[in-house]
Legacy VTK file of the C-alpha trace (Angstrom):
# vtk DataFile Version 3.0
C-alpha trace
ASCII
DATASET POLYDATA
POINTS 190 float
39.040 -200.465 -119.930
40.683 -198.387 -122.034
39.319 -197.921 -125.679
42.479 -198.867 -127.204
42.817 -202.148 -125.242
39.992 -203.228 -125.194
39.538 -202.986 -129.037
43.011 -205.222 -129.705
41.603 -207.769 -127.286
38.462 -207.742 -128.599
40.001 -208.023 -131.894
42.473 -210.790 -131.153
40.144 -213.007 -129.068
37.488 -212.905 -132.293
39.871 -213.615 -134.622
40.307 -217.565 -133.303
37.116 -217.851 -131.625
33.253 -217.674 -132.838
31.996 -216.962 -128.799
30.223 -214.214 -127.267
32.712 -212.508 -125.206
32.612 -210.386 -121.956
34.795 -207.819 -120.473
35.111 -206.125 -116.532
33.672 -203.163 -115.616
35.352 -203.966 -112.308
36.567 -200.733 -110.010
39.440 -202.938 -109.951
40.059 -201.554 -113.667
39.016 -198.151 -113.094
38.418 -196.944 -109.823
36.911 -193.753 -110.981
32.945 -194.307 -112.140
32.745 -191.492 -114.271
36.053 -192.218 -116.353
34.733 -195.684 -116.618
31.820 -194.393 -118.195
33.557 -192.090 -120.388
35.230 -195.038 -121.075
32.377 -196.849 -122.120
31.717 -194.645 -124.110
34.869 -194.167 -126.099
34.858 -197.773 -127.094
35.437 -198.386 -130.649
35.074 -201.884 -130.539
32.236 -203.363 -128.270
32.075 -206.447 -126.622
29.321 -208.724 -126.455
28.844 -208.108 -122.896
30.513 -206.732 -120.002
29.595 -207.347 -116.182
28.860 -204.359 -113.360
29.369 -204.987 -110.016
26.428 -203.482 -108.470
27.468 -203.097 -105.152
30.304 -200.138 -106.544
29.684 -196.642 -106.637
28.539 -195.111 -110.493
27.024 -199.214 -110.911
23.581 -197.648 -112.888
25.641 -195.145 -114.730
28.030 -197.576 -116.162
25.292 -200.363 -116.639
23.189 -197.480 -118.720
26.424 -196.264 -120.425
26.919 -200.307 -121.641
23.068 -200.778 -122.708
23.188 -197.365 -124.796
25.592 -198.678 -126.831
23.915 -202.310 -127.405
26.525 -203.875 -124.619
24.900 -206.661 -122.650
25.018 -206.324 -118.904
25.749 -208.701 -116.506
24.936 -208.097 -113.140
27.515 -208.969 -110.344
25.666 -209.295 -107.053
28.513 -210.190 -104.436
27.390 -211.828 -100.762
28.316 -209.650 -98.565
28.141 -206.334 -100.011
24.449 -204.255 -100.559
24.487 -204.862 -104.579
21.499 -207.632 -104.363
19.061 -204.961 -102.918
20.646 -202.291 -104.921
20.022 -204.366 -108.398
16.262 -205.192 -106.830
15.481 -201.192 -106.305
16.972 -200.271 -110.191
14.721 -200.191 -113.120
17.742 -201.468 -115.396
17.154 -204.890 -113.522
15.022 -206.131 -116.243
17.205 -205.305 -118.919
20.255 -206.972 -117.664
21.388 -210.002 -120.048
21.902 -211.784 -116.701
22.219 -211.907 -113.236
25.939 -212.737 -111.924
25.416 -214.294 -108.120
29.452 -213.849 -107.256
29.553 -215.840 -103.504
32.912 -214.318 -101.903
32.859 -216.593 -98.788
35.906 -218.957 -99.465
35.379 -221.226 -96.865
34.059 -224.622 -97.751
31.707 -224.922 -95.165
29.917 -221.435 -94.791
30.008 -220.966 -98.885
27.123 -223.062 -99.571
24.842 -220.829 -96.694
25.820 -217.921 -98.136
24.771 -218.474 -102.062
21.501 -219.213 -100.307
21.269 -216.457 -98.510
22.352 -214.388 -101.813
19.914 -216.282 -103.627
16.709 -214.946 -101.310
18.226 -211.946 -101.612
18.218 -211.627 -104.987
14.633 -213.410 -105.486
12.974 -213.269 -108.760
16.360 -211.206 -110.245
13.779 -209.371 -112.377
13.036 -212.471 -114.357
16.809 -212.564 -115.794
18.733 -215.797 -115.394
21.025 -216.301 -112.851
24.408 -218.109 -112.906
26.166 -218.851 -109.563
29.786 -219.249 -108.826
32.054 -219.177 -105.679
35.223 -218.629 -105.059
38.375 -220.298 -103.505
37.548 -222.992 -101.051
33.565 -222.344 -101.346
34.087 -222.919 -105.554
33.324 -226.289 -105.704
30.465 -226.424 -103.158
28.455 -223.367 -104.825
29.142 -225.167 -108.317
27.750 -228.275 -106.863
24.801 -226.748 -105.385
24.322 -224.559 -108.603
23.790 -227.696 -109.940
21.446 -228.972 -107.265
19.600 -225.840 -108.147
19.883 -226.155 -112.224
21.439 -222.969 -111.824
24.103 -222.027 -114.772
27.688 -221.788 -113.025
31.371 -221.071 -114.277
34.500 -222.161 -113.322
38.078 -221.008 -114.180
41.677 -219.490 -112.696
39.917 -216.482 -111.580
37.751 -218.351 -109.324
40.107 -221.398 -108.003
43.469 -222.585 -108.745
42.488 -225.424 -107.043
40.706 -228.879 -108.711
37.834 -230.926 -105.910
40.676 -232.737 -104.876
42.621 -230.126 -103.622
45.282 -230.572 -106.252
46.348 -227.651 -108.210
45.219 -227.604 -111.556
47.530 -227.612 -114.264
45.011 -225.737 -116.592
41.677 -223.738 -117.149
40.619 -226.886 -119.146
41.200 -229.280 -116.247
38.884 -226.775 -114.206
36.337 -227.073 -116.540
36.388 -230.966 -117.318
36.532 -231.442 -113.318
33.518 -228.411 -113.062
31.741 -230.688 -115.671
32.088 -233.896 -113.901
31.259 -231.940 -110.062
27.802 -230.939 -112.347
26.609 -233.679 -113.695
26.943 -235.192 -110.057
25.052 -232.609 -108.460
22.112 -232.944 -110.770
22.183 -236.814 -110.273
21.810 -236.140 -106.751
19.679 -233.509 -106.354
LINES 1 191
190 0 1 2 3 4 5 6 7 8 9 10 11 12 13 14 15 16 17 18 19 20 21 22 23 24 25 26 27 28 29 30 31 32 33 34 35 36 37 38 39 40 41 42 43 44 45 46 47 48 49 50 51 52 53 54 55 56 57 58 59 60 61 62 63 64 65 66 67 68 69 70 71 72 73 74 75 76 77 78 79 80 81 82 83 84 85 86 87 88 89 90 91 92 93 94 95 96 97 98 99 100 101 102 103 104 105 106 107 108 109 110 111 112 113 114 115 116 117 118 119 120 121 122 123 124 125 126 127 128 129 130 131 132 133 134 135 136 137 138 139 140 141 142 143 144 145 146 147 148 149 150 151 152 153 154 155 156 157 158 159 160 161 162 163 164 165 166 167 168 169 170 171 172 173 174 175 176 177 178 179 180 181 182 183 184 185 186 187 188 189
């Protein structure tokens, strides 16, 4: 999260590519909430939107340091964790670009109950729009019911390594031409 870094990425990535992108305010990248919204704040290049897990301590601090400074905000409301009822109770809610419904369950089988239960948690999600992804072994079922749904989804290394198959994939590309595919079936069949 550092200004530096995050300016030559920022700069790299828009130098080949015309898409909005997104950055982590993950405690994974700074562990500390205030430094990560001094941080913030410190940024001399901004991306087009970066997502706060609202579940971690300092969430509203670093979601208000990003919308001060014209950064979109994208919600990450993990099952399992308080952040759905959290993001419900804060009056940033409706000024969130978009709701991120992050199902951590990896197993197949108990992945597709727990986006639902995330869903009702997360009920109207202030009116923002919601895109739902899983993780692991529960990836492809949440993408599938996201689809079921009409829900927006995503797909990539971070989430799976793994194509519907259970092969590994060779590529983020094959992900996403398999996540297409797994989709367009869902919606077929819904």
């Amino acid at each position: 999260m550092s200004p530096r870094a995050v300016a030559a990425t920022l700069e790299a990535l828009r130098s080949t590519a015309s898409v909005p992108i997104g950055v982590t305010t993950g405690a994974w990248a700074e562990t500390d909430p205030d430094r990560r919204v001094a941080q913030i704040r410190a940024w001399t290049v901004l991306p087009d939107h970066a997502s706060v897990n609202w579940h971690e301590p300092g969430a509203e601090a670093v979601a208000e340091a990003l919308l001060e400074r014209g950064v979109g905000v994208e919600a990450g409301l993990w099952s399992g964790t308080d952040g759905a009822r959290r993001f419900a109770a804060s009056p940033l809610g409706p000024r969130v670009l978009r709701v991120l419904a992050e199902v951590t369950d990896p197993d197949p089988r108990r992945a597709p109950d727990a986006a639902r239960a995330l869903l009702a948690a997360i009920g109207a999600a202030h009116g923002r729009p919601v895109l739902l992804h899983g993780e692991d072994g529960g990836a492809w079922p949440v993408l599938r019911l996201a689809g079921r749904l009409g829900l927006a989804t995503r797909v990539g290394l971070e989430d799976t390594l793994f194509l519907p198959d259970g092969q590994r994939a060779a590529s983020n590309a094959q992900l996403v031409s398999a996540a297409l595919s797994q989709y367009k079936w869902a919606q077929r069949s819904s």
